[in-house]
C-alpha positions, 0 to 999 in steps of 0.5 A, spaced: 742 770 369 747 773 375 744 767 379 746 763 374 753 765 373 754 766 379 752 758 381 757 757 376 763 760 379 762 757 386 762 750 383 767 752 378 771 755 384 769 748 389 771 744 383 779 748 383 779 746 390 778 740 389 783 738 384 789 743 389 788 739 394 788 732 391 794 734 387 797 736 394 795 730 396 799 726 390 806 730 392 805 728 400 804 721 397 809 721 392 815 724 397 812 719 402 814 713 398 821 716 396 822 717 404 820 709 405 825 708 399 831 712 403 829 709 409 829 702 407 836 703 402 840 706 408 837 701 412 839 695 407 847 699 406 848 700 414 846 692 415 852 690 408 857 694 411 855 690 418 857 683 414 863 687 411 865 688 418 864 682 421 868 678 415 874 684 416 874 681 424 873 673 422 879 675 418 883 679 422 882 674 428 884 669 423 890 672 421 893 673 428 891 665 430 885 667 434 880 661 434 873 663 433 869 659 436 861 659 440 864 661 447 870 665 445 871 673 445 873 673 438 866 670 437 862 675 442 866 682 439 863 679 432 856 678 435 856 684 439 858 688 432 852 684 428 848 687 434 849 694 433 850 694 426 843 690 426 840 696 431 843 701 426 839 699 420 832 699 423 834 705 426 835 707 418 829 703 416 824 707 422 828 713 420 825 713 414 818 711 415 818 716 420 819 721 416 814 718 411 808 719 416 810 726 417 810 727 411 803 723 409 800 727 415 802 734 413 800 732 405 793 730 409 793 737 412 794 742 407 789 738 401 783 738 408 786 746 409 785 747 401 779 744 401 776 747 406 778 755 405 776 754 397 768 752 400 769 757 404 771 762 399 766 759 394 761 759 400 761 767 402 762 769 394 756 765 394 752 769 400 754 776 397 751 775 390 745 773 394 744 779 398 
């Protein structure tokens, strides 16, 4: 009968483990998603403040009688900003996938560590009874 109860507690133990894991791997899931969604989010803030600043200039040269043409200096100031805010934006956007990755691998790590400690536990409590 102890055998019994004792088969009984390892698989309930194995089955607890389990559950712990899957349920970190669920948040390292989730708090991946929302890093993504930051990243993409600054990415997309950091491109509209780009245009804004874009339209600012054209206005700006506009103002003062700058024409703003293909070949002009006007024109290359506006396209070097659009270059540095674009480069910004990806810079956010892998930024936040960056973190996402890390945050999945170290979700991966912990369950496969739970999982793994909780079969030992099981394992050796197991063991003992048999002795």
């Amino acid at each position: 009968m102890a055998m019994v109860a004792a088969a009984v507690g390892t698989a309930l133990s194995v089955v607890g483990s389990k559950q712990a894991a899957d349920q970190q791997q669920q948040l390292a899931d989730d708090e991946s998603k929302q890093a993504r969604a930051v990243g993409a989010y600054n990415a997309s803030v950091k491109r509209e403040e780009g245009r804004r600043l874009v339209g600012a200039q054209r206005a700006s040269y506009a103002a003062s009688g700058v024409v703003v043409d293909t070949d002009s200096t006007a024109a290359n100031v506006m396209e070097q900003t659009d270059v540095e805010t674009n480069m910004d934006a990806v810079a956010a956007y892998y930024q936040g996938n960056s973190k996402a990755a890390l945050i999945e691998n170290r979700g991966y790590a912990r369950s496969t560590s739970t999982m793994f400690n909780g079969m030992a536990s099981a394992g050796s409590s197991a063991y003992s009874l048999l002795r």
